[in-house]
C-alpha positions in Angstrom: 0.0 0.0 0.0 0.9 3.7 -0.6 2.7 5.5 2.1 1.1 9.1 3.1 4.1 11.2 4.0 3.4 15.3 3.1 2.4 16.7 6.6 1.3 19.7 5.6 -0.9 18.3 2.6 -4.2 19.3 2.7 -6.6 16.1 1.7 -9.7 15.8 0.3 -11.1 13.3 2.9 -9.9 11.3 6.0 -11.5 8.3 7.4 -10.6 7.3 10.9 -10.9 3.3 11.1 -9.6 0.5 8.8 -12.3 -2.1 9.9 -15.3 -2.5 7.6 -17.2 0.6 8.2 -14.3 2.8 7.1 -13.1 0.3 4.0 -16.9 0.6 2.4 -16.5 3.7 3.5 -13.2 4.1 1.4 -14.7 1.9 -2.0 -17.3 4.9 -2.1 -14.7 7.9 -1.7 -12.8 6.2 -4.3 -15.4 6.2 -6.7 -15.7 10.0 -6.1 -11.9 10.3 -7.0 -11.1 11.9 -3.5 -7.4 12.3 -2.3 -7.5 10.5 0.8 -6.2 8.3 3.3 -7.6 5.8 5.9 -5.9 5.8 9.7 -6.2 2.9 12.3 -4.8 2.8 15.5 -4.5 -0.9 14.7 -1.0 -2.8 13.3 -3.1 -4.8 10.7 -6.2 -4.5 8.3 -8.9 -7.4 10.7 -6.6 -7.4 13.6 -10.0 -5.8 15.7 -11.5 -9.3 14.5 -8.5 -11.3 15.5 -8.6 -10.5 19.2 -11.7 -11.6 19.7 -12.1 -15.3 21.0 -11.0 -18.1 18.8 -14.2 -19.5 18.2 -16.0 -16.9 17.0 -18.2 -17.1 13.8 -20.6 -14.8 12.1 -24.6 -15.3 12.7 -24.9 -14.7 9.3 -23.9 -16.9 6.6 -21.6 -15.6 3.7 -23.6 -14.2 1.0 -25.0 -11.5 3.3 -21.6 -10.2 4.6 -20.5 -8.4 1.5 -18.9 -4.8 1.5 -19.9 -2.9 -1.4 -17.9 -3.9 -4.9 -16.6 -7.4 -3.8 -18.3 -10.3 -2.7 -17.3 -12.1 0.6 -15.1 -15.3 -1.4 -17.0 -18.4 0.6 -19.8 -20.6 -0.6 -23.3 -19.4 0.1 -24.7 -20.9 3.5 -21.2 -20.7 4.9 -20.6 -19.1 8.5 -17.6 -17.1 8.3 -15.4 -17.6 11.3 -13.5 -14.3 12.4 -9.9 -15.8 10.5 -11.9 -15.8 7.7 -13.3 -11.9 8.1 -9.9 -10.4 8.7 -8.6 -12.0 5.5 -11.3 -10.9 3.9 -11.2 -7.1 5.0 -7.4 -7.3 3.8 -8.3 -8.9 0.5 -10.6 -6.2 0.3 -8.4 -3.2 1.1 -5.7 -4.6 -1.1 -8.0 -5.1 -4.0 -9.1 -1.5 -3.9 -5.9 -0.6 -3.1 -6.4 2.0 -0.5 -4.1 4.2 1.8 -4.1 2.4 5.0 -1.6 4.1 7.8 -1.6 2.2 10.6 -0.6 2.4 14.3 -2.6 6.1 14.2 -4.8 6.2 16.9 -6.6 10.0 16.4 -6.7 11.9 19.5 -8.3 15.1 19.0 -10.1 16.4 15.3 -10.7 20.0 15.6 -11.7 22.8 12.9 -9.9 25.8 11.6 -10.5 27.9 9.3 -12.2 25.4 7.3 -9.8 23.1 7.6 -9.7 19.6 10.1 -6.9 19.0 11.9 -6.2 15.0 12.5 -3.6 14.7 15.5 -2.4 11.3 16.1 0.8 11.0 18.1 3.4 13.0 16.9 1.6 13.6 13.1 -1.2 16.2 12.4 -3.5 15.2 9.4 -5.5 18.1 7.3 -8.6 17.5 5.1 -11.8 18.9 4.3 -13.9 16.2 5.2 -13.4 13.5 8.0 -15.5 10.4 8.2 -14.9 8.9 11.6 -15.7 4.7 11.3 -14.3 3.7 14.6 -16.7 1.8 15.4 -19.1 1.7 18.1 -17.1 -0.5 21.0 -14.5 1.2 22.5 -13.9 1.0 26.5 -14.6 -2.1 28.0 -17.2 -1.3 30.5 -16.8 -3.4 34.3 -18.8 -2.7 37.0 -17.3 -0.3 39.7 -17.0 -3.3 42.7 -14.8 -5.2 40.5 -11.6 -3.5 42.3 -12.5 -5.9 45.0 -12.4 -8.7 43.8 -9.2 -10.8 45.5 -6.4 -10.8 43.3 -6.6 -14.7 43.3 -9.6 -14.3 41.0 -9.2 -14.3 37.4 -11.1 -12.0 35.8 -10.5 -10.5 32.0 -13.8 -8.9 29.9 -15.1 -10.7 27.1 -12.9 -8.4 24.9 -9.7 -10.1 26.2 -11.4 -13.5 26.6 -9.9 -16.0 24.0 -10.5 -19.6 25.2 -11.2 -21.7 28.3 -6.9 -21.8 28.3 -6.5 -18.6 29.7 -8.6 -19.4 32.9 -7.5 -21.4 36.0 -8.8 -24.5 37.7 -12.8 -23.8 39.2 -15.5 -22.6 38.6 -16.5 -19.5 36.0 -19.0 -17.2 36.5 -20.0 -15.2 32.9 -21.5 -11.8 34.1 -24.1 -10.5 30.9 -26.3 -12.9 28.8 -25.9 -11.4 25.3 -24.7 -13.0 22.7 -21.4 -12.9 23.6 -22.0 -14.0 27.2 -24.4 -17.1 26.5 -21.6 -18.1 23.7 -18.3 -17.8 26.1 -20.8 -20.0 28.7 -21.3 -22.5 26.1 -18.1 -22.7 25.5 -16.6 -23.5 28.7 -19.4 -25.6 29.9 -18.0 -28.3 27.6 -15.0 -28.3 29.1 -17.1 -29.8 32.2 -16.1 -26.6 34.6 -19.0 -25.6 36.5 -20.4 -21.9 35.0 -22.4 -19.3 37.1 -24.5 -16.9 34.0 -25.3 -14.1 35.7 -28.4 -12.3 34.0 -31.3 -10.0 34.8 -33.3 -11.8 32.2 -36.0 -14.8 33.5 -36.6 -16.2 30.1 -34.6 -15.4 26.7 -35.9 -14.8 23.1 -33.6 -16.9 20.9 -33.7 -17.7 17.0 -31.8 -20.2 15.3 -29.7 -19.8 12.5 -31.8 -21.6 10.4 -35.6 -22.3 10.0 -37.5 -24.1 7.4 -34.6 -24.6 5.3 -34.0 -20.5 5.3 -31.0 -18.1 6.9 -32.7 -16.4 9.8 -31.2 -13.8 7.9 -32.8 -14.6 5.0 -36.4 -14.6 7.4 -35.4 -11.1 8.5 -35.0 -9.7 5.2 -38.4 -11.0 3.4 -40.0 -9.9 6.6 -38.7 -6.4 6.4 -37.2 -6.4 9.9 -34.0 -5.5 8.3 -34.9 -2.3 6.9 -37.1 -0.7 9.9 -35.7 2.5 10.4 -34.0 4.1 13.3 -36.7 6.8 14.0 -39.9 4.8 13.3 -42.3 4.1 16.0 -41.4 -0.3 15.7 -37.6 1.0 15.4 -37.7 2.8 18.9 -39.5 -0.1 20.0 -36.8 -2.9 19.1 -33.8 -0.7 20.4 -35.3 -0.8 23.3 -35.9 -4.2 24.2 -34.0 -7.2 24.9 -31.7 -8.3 21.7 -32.4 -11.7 20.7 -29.8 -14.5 21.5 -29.1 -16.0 18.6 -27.9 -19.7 17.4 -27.5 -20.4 20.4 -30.0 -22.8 22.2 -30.3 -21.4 25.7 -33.0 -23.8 27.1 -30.4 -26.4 26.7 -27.5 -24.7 27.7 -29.4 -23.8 30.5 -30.3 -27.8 31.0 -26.6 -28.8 31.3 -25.8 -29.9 35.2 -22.9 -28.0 35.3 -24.6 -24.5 34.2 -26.6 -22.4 36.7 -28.5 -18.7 35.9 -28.0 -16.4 38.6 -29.6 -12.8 39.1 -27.7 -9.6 37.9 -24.2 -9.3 40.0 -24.3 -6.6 42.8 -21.0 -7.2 45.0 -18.3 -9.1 45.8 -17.2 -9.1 49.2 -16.3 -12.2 51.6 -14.4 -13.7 49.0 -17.8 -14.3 47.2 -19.3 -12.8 44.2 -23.0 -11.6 45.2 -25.9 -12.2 43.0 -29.5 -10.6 43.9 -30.4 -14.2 44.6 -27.1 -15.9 46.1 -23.8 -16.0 46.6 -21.0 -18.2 45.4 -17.2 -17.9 45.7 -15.2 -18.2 42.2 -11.9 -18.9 40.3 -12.6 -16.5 37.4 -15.1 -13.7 36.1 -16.2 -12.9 32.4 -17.3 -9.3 32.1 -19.6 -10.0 29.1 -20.9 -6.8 30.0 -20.6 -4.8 26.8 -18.7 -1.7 26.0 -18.9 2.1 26.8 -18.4 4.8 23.5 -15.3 7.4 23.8 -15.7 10.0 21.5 -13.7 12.2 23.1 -11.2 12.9 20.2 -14.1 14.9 18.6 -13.4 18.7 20.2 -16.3 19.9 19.0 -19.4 21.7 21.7 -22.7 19.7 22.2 -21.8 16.5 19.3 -22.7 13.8 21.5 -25.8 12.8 22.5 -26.8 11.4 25.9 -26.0 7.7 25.1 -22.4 9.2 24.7 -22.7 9.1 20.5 -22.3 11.8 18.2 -25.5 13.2 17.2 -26.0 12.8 13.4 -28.7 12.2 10.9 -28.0 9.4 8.6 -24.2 9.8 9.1 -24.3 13.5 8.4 -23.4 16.1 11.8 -24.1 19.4 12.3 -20.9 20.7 11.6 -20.1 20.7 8.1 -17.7 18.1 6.8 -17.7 15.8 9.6 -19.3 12.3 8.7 -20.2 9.2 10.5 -20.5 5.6 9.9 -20.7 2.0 11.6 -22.7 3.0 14.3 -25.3 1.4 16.1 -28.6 1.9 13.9 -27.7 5.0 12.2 -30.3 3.6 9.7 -31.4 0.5 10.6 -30.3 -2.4 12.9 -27.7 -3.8 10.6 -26.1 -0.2 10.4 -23.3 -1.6 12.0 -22.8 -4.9 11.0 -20.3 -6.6 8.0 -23.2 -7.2 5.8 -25.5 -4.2 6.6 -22.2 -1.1 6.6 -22.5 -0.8 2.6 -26.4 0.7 2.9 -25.3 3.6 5.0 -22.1 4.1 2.8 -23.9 4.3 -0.3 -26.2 6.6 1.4 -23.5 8.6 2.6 -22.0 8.6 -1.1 -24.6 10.3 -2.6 -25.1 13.0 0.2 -20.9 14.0 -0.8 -21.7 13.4 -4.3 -24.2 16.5 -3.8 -21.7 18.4 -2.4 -19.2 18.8 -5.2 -15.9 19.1 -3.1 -13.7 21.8 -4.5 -9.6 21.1 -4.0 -8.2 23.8 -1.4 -5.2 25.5 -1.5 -2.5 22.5 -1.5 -0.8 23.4 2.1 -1.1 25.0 5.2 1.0 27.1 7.6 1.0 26.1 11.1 1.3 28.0 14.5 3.4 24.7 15.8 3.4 25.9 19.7 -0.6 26.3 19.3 -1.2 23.4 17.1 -3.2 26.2 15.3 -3.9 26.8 11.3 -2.8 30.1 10.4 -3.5 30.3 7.2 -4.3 28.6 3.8 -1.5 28.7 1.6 -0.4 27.9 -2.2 
């Protein structure tokens, strides 16, 4: 890939993220003929995918993860594992053959004189535009007690969890009941520990993968579930429910002797991790407990809204030239998913394509003790 080197250079766009928000993200600005570059904090195109645990795979089969321009390269009815996504996210940027700088993580993006400033580290990027795709899971959120847990406890969030090898003899208690949670239970109740799933919920709503010889996904889509918008009155109503648990049977998970459902965790003190209904002591804790936004590189007054994500409409913000994408149903509920990305990018496409960016001035001056534009130069 091409290496961006000209500080000073002022590009057309910028996206922030490399995972598959910015890179449809990217096909799109290509098609525009923008001069721009993509930044990840990462080291590698899929590497977000690669930390996750090893035996993760995709609810949806193959033919409904494609990024606009290139389809995903496995048989139809195939579930792609997450060795299988990175690859395909680097095929896919190395097909296109985008600018990918890595090992940028962007720590402020301000605004002068018409111009954004990028800082990351010790390198300040310029552009007109900046599409922000980092994604919607960013700090591991753990409840507040968890400082007291003994330090003969292992305890790691799901985002660190890889397999049942990085836990020691005992018994495992997975704290959430999403996806994630029932999956990592699942995963080390076959290795015959006992588990603890700690929960708020009495009963689960669960689909399988498959029905009547059809992709759930494929259910979803003829139904029209997929394409319920963000703002309608049965769009407010699913965001704010319970999400489904799904492909994985939780009635018989549930069933196994060596798996018990506990009420939400409150505490732990007395060596014991507190439950609203019991108590039991513990070798480990999984933090399945999801993930708090940080979008505090954006130095902009009143962009985020109360959920702690920047207010937009359809990707577009209030201030001009600032874009966003891959975030929780920005459209719909696939908005930030492999297969569902390329609807908001082509929307976003066609929102630029209106705009008919004119090239600035090639270079700026900086005020290098202020980190300030001064001016626009030739």
């Amino acid at each position: 890939m091409n290496t961006y080197r000209d500080a000073n250079q002022i590009l057309d766009s910028i996206i922030i993220g490399a995972g598959q928000s910015g890179l449809a993200a990217a096909y799109y600005l290509k098609q525009l003929n923008r001069n721009f570059v993509v930044i990840d904090s990462n080291s590698e195109i899929g590497e977000s995918w690669l930390k996750r645990w090893s035996s993760l795979k995709l609810f949806t089969p193959s033919q409904y993860n494609n990024l606009p321009g290139y389809d995903f390269p496995s048989p139809k009815g195939h579930y792609p594992n997450k060795y299988e996504v990175a690859e395909y996210l680097k095929m896919y940027a190395k097909k296109f053959e985008f600018t990918v700088l890595f090992n940028r993580t962007a720590s402020a993006i301000k605004k002068e004189k018409g111009v954004f400033e990028i800082f990351c580290q010790d390198e300040i990027f310029y552009a007109q535009e900046v599409i922000v795709a980092s994604g919607p899971f960013h700090i591991p959120f753990v409840p507040g007690f968890s400082k007291n847990v003994s330090n003969d406890v292992i305890q790691i969030h799901s985002k660190q969890y890889l397999n049942p090898d990085q836990l020691k003899e005992g018994n495992v208690c997975v704290v959430g009941a999403g996806d994630s949670g029932v999956q990592i239970t699942k995963e080390i109740a076959e290795t015959n520990r006992k588990v603890y799933l700690s929960c708020a919920e009495n009963t689960f709503t669960t689909f399988p993968q498959e029905f009547l010889g059809k992709t759930l996904w494929w259910w979803l889509k003829i139904s029209g579930l997929l394409s319920i918008r963000t703002g309608s009155f049965l769009g407010k109503y699913i965001q704010n429910r319970q999400q489904p648990i799904i492909g994985t049977d939780v009635k018989a998970l549930l069933n196994k002797s060596n798996v018990f459902k506990v009420g939400l965790t409150t505490n732990y003190k007395d060596n014991k991790l507190h439950f609203q209904d019991t108590s039991t002591e513990v070798s480990n804790i999984i933090w399945a407990t999801g993930y708090k936004p940080d979008f505090g590189m954006l130095k902009f007054p009143n962009i985020l809204n109360v959920n702690g994500y920047p207010k937009n409409k359809r990707g577009v913000s209030e201030i001009y030239g600032l874009y966003f994408i891959g975030l929780p149903w920005m459209q719909t509920r696939g908005s930030a998913t492999l297969g569902g990305v390329k609807k908001d990018a082509k929307y976003l496409f066609e929102y630029l394509k209106k705009q008919n960016l004119k090239p600035m001035k090639s270079t700026v001056q900086v005020d290098k003790k202020k980190e300030e534009v001064l001016e626009v130069v030739n």
